[in-house]
Residue frames relative to the residue before (quaternion, step in Angstrom):
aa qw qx qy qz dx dy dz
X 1.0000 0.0000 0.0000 0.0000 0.00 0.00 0.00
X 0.2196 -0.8144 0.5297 -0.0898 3.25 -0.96 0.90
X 0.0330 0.8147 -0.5787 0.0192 4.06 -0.55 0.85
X 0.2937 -0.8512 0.3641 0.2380 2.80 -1.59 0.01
X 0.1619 -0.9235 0.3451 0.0438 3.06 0.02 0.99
X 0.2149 -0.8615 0.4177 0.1926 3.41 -1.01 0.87
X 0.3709 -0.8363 0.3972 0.0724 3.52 -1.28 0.63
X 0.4064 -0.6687 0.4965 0.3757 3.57 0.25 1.32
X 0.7387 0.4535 -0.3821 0.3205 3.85 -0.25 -1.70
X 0.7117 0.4759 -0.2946 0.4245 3.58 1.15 -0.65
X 0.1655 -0.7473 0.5293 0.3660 3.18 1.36 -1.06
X 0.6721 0.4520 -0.2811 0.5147 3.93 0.91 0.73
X 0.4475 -0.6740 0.5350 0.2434 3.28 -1.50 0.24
X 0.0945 -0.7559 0.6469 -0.0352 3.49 -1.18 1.03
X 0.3412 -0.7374 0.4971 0.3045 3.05 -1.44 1.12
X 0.0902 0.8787 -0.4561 -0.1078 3.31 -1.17 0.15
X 0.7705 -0.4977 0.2780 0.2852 3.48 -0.93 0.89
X 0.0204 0.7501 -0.6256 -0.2135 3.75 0.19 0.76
X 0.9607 -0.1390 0.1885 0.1493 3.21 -1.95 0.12
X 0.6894 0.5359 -0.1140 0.4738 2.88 0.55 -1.87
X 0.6993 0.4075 -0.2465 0.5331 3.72 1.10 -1.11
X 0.5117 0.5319 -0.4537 0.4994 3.72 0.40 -0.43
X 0.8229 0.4089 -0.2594 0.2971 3.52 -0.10 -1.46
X 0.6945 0.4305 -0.2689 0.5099 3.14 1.27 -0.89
X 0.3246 0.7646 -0.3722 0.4140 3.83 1.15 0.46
X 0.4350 -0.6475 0.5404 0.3153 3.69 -0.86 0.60
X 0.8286 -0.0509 0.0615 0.5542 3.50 0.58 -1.25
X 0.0183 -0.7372 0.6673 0.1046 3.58 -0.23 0.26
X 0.2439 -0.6489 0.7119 0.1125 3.73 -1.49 1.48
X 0.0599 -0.8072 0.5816 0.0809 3.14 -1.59 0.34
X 0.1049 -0.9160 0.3817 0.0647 3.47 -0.97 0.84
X 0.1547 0.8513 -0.5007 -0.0250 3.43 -0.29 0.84
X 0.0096 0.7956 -0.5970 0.1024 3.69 -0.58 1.40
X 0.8231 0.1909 -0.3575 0.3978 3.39 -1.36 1.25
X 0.7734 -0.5542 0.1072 0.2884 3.12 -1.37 1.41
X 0.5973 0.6288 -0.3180 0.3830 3.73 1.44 -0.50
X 0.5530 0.3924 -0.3939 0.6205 3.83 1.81 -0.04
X 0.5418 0.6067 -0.5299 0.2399 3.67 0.20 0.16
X 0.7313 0.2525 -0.4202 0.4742 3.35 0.57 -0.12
X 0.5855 0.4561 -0.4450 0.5012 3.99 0.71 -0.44
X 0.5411 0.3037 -0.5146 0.5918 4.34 0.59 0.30
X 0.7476 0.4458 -0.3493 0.3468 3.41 -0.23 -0.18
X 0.4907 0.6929 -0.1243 0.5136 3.16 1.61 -0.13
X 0.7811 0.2773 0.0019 0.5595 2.92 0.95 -1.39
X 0.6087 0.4593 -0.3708 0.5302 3.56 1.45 -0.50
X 0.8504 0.3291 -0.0862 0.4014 3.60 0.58 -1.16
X 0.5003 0.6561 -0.3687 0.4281 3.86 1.65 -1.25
X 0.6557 -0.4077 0.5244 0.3589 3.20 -1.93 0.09
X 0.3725 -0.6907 0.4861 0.3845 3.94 -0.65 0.55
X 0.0620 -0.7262 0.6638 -0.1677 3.33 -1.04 1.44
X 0.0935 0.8413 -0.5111 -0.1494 3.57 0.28 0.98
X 0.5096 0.7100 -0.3605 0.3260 3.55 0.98 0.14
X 0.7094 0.3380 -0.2432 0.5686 3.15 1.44 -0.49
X 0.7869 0.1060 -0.1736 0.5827 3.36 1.31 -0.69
X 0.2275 -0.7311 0.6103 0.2033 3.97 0.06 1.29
X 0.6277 0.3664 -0.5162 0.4530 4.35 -0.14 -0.41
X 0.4203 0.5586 -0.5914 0.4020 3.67 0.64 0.70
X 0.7340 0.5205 -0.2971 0.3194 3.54 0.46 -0.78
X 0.5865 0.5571 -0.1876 0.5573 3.02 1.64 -1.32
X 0.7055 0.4576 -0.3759 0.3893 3.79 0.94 -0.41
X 0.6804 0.5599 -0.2154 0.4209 3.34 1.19 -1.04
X 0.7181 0.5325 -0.0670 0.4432 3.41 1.29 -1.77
X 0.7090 0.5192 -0.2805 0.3861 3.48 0.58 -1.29
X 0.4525 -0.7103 0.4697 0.2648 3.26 -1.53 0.42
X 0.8249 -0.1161 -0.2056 0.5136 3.28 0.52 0.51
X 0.1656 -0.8037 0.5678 -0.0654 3.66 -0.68 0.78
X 0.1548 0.7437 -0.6384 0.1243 3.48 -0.53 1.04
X 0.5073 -0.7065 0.4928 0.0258 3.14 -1.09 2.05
X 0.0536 0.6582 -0.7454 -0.0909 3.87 -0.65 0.46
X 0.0701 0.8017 -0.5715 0.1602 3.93 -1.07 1.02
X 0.3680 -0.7767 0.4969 0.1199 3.43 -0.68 1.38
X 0.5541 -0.6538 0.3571 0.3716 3.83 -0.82 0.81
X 0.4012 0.6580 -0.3767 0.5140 4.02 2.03 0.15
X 0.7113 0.4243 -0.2083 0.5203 3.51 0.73 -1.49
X 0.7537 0.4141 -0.2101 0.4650 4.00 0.84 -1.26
X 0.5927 0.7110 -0.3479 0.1485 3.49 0.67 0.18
X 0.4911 0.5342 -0.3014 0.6186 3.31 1.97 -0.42
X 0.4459 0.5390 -0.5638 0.4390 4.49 0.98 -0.49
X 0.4589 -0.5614 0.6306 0.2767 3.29 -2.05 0.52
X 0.5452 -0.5269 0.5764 0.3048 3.62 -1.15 1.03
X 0.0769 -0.6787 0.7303 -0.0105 3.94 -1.28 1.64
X 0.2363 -0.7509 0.5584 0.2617 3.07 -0.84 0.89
């Protein structure tokens, strides 16, 4: 399933995948690159789980496989795992 949804910062509508499709997905890739996803990845890796404010929580926690692609702009605010 799929909506649209609009964005003030864009001033535009974008479609986007709701939930239900992600989870029910074999693999679902994600990307976030450049310094404006560093604090919302860091959020979602480390924050209290809030899927209302951040829905790619669910998909991170819930889904069956997830594989992160992330620029060192977007990863730079994550704590360092050894």
């Amino acid at each position: 399933t799929a909506a649209a949804v609009w964005v003030p910062k864009l001033n535009a509508h974008r479609v986007t995948l709701l939930p239900r499709a992600l989870l029910a997905a074999r693999a679902t890739l994600v990307l976030a690159a450049g310094a404006d996803k560093a604090q919302p990845l860091r959020d979602v890796y480390e924050g209290a789980y809030d899927p209302q404010r951040l829905p790619i929580q669910i998909i991170h926690r819930h889904a069956r496989a997830v594989d992160w692609y992330v620029d060192t702009a977007a990863a730079g605010s994550l704590k360092r795992r050894a």
